[in-house]
C-alpha positions in Angstrom: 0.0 0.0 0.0 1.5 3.3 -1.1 1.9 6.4 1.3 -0.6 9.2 0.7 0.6 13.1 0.4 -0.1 14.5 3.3 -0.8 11.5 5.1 -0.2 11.0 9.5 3.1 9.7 9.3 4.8 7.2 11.8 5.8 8.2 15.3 9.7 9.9 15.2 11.3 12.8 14.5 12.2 14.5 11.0 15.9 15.6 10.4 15.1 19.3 10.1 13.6 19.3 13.4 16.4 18.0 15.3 18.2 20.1 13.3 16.3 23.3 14.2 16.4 21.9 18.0 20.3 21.9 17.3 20.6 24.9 16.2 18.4 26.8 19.0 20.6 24.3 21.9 23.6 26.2 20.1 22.6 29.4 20.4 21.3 29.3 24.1 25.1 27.8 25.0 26.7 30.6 22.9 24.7 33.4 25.5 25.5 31.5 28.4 29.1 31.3 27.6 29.7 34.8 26.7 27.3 35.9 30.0 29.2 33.8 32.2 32.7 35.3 30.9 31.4 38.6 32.1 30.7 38.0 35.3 34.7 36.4 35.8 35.7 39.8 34.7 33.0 42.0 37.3 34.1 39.3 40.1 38.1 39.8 39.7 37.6 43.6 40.0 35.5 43.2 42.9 37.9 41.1 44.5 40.9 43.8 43.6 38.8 46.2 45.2 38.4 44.5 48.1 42.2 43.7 48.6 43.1 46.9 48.0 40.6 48.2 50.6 42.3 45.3 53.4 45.9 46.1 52.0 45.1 50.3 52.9 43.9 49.0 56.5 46.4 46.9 57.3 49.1 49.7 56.0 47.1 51.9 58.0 47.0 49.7 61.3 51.0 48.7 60.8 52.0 52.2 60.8 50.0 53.1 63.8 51.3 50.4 65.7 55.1 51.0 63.8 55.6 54.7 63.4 59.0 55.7 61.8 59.3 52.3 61.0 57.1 51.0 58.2 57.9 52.4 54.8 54.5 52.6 52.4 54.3 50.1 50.2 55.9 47.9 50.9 54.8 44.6 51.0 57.5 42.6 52.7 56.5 43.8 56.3 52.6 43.4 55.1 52.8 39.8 54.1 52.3 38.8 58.1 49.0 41.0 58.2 47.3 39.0 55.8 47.0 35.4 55.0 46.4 35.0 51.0 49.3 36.1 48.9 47.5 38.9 47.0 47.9 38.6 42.9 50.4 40.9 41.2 49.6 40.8 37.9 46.5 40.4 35.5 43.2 41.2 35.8 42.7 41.9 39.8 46.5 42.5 40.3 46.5 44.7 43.6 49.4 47.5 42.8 50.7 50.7 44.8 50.5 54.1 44.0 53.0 56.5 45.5 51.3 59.5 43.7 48.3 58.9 46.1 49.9 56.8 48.6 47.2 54.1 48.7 46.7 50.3 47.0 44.5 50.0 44.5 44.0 47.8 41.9 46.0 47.6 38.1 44.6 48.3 34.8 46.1 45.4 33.1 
């Protein structure tokens, strides 16, 4: 017995739909990717920000405790103060400025 045009076919899927399912799977992954990237960028300056805000109080705090003694930034008498090594270059590097005398974070 011959198929009819147009006729209910048998249960299963047709290439071009799992083609077109394919294709749309693709294209969600491609926006999560590049979303995700983003945030790694916004989280590494948050972090510099935030070591740069503890590496200013702990200079701070040293100096009280140390006057005379402590020359500013320098990181050698700060490495007791805190207990991660802080990142020194890249994205989220934690640098000094002497022109405003304070850590902050690099634009590399």
């Amino acid at each position: 017995m011959a198929k009819r045009v147009g006729a209910p076919r048998e249960g299963g899927f047709t290439l071009i739909e799992i083609l077109l399912v394919l294709i749309i799977l693709g294209i969600l992954a491609t926006i999560v990717i590049f979303g995700v990237g983003t945030f790694t960028g916004d989280s590494k300056t948050s972090a510099c920000e935030s070591n740069a805000k503890i590496m200013n109080t702990a200079e701070a705090a040293y100096a009280a405790s140390h006057p005379g003694e402590f020359a500013h930034g320098d990181t050698t008498k700060l490495s007791a103060l805190i207990a991660d090594p802080l990142p020194t270059s890249g994205v989220g590097a934690v640098a000094y400025d002497s022109g405003s005398g304070k850590w902050g974070c690099s634009s590399s």
